[in-house]
N, C-alpha and C positions, 0 to 999 in steps of 0.2 A: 821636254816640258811635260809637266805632269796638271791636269787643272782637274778640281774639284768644284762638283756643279751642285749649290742647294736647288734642287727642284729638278735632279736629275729623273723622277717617275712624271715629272709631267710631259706635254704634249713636245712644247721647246726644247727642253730639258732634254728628252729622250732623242728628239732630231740634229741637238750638238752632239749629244753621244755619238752618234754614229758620222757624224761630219769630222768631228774631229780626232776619230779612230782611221778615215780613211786619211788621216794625214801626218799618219803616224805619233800621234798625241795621247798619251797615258790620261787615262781619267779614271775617275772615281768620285762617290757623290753621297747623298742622306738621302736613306728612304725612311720612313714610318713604318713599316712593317718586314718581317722577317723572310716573307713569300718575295717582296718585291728584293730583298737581297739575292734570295737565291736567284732568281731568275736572273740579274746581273751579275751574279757572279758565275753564273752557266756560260755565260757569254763574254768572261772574261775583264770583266770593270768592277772593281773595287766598289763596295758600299758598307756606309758603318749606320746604324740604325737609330732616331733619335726625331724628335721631332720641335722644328725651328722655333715652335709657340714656345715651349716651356724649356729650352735647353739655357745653361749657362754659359759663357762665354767658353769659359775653361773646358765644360764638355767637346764643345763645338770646336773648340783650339785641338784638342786629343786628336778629332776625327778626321779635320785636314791633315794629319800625319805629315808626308813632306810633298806635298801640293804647292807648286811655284805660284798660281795664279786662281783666284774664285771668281766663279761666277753664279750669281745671286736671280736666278728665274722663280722662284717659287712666288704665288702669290693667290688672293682670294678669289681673281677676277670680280669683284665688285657685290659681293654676297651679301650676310648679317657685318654690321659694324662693330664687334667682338674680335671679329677670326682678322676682318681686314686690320685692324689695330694691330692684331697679333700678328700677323704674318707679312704685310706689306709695310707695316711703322716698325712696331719692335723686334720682328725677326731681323731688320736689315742693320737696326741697332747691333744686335746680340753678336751678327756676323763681322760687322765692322770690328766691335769689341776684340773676337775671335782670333780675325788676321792677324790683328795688332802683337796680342798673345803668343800666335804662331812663327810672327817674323815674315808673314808673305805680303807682300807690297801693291803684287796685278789683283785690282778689284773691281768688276766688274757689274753693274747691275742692270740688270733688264726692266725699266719702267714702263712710262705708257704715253703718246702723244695722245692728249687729250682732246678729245670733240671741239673742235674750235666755231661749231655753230653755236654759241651763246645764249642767241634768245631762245633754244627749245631746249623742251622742261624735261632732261634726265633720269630727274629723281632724284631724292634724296640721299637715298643710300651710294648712287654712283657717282655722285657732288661730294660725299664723303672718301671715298676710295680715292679720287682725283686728291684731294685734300692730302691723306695719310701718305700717297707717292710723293707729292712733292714734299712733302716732309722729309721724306726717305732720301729723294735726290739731295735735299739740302745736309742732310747729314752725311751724305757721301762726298760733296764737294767740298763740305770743311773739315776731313778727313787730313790726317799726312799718309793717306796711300794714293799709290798711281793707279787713281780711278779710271775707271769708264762708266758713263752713264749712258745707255744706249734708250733710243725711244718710239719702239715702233709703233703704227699707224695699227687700225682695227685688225686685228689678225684671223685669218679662214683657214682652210684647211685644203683649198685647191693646190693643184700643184705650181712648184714653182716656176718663175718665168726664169729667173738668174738674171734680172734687169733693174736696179734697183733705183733711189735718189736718198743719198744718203748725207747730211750737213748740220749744221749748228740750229737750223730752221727750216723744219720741212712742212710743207701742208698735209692736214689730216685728209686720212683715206683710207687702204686695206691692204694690207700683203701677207700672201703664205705665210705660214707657221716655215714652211719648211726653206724659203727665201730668208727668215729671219735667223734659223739656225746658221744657214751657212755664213751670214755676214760677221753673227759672232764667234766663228772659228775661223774667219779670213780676220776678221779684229783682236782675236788674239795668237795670231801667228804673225802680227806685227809692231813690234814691239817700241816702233818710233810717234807711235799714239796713246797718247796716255794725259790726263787731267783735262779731260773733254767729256761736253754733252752733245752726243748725234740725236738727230732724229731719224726715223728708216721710215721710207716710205714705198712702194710701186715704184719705179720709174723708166727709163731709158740709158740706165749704163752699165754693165758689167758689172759685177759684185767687186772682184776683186782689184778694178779700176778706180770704183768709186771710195773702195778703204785708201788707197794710194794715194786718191786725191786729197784725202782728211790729213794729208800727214803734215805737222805744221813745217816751215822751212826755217832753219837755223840762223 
């Protein structure tokens, strides 16, 4: 299997790389700049250069080459409302557009479990961000590809527990960046999940227990 990651220089992005290199999983990904290729390709992971704001369908169709399955991490984290439009609304556009082009089916996108404290005051612009994902997840599940929409809770940078709660509805909370990589290389090393929205939260079970449990029964 071969998967191609947009937002492969980010922090996620960078910690499936390496989760799912140890599982003997071909990757390769879009960087924005030429430094951030070399360096991935020092290290042996394909990268083709391009950037998700302004790319067309058909570019982005090129750069998947022959990538079975995407996954879609890139995002604004909740910035100016230009980039978020651009990269959390239209980018996931442009990608969905892309697979279609390409004939790749596994699409995967990494969203956001949203703050479920309601009466306190956000912000604007992270009231908007919230906004442009669910946009995004809604254009993913009216898709005809075998989505995944995954939704982790606040994410930090402590290390991982490897103990997760992962389901259709989770409550909001916090988990590793690096607990989140691994759930989406255990989710896509299993292929009898597919046209579902998880949410990933901290929890009490096993990473690779808890993809097992997701798996619907025939």
């Amino acid at each position: 299997m071969k998967v191609f990651i947009i937002g492969i220089s980010g922090a996620v992005g960078g910690l499936l790389t390496e989760s799912l290199s140890t599982r003997d999983v071909a990757v390769a990904g879009l960087v924005r700049r030429d430094d951030q290729r070399a360096e991935l390709q020092a290290r042996g992971v394909d990268a083709a250069v391009g950037d998700i704001a302004t790319m067309s369908p058909n570019e982005l169709a090129a750069a998947f080459s022959d990538a079975d399955a995407i996954v879609y991490t890139a995002g604004s984290n909740g910035g100016a409302r230009v980039i978020t439009k651009a990269i959390d609304g239209d980018g996931v556009a442009t990608a969905i557009a892309a697979a279609r082009l390409a004939g790749i089916q596994r699409f995967v996108l990494v969203s956001v479990l949203p703050e479920s404290w309601r009466e306190r005051d956000l912000g604007e612009d992270v009231e908007y961000y919230f906004a442009v994902k669910k946009e995004a997840d809604v254009a993913v599940t009216r898709s005809d590809l075998n989505w995944l929409v995954v939704r982790p809770a606040l994410l930090h940078d402590d290390p991982a527990k490897g103990m997760i709660s992962l389901g259709p509805a989770e409550f909001h909370g916090d988990i590793s960046r690096q607990d989140v990589a691994e759930t989406l290389a255990e989710l896509l090393c299993e292929p009898r999940i597919g046209r579902q929205i998880l949410e990933l939260n901290t929890g009490s079970t096993p990473i690779r227990d808890a993809v097992r449990a997701n798996v619907r029964q025939r």
